[in-house]
N, C-alpha and C positions, 0 to 999 in steps of 0.2 A: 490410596487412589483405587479407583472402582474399576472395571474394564468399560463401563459406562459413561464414566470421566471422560474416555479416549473420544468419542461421540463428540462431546461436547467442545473439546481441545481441538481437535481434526475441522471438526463446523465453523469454527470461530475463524481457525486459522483461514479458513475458504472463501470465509467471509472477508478477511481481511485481506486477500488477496485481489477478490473481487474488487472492492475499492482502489487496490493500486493499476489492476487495469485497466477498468475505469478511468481513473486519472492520466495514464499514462498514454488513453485511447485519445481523451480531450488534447491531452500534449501536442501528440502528432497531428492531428485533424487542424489544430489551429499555428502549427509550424512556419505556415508560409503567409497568416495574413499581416497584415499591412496595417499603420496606422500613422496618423500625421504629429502626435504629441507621445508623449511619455506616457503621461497619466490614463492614458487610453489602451495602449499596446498590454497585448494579452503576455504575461508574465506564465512560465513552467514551474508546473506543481507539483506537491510531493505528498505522500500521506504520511504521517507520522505515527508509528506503532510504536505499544508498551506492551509486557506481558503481563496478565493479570496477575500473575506473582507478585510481582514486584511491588503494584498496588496494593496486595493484600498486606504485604509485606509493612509499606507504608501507615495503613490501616491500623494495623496492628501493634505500629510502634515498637519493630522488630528489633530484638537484641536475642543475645545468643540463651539467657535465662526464662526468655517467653517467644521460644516458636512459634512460626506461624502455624494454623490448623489443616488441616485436610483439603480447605476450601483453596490454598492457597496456587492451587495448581488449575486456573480455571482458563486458561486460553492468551487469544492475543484477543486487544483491545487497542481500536482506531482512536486516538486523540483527534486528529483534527487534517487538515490538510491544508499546506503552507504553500507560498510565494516563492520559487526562487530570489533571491537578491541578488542575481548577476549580474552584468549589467546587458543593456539590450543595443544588438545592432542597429548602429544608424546609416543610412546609405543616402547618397549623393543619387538621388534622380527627378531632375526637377520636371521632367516630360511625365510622372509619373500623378493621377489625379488626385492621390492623397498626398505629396508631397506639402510640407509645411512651408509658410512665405520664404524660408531661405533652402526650400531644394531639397530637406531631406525627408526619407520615410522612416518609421522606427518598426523593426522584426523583432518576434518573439524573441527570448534567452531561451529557446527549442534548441535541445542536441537531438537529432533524428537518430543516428546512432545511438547514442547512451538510452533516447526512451526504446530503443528495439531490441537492446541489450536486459533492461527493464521489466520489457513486455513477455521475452523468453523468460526470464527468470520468475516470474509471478507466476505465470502459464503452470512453469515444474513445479514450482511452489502447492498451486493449487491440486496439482497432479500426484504428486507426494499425500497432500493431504487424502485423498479419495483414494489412494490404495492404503493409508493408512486404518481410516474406516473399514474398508472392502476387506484385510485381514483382524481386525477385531470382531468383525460378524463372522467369518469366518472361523473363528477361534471359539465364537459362543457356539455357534450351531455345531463344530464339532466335541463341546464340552457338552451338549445336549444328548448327544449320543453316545456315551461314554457309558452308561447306564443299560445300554440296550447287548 
């Protein structure tokens, strides 16, 4: 692995972090809306990461007699972003305009806490990444002057 690999690993990771605040931002924002059915009510989402390792790993049809290559260390990689399956609060308010013909409304499966728990943890996450950058450039520009 190259000191220019770390660029690319650090990037991905920022990127994929991005995505989970992102999602995490949609979480909260849609916390407290309201909706009269099931199939309507906004469900809380997640992104799901892999590490391009392990992919490559796969690729490769990894065993212990044929290593994966150099390539194999290439970041995180966003699969896709999923549905809670919790299940969703239903509440008793029939004075309420979305209330369904027997009185209830249905709330997201939003943990306010857990996404702000979430949202700190991506934040570092991303912030980790960008000093990890900021000392790889670091580390060229003083290997540039080594010479001097």
């Amino acid at each position: 692995m190259s000191l220019n690999d770390v660029f690319k690993i650090a990037g991905s990771g920022m990127s994929a972090q991005s995505v989970r605040l992102n999602t995490t931002a949609s979480n909260i924002a849609n916390a407290d809306s309201v909706s009269s059915s099931v199939d309507q009510t906004y469900r809380a989402r997640q992104p799901v990461f892999a590490t391009a390792f392990s992919q490559a790993m796969e690729d490769q049809g990894f065993n212990y007699d044929n290593p994966p290559s150099d390539d194999a260390g290439l970041g995180v990689k966003v699969l896709g972003v999923v549905e809670s399956e919790s299940p969703l609060r239903q509440e008793y308010e029939p004075g309420n305009p979305m209330a369904n013909e027997d009185g209830y409304v249905f709330y997201p499966n939003v943990n306010v806490v857990e996404e702000m728990a979430n949202m700190m943890s991506a934040s570092r996450s991303f912030q980790t990444n960008v000093e990890v950058m900021n000392t790889a450039k670091s580390m060229m520009q003083r290997a540039l002057t080594l010479g001097q």
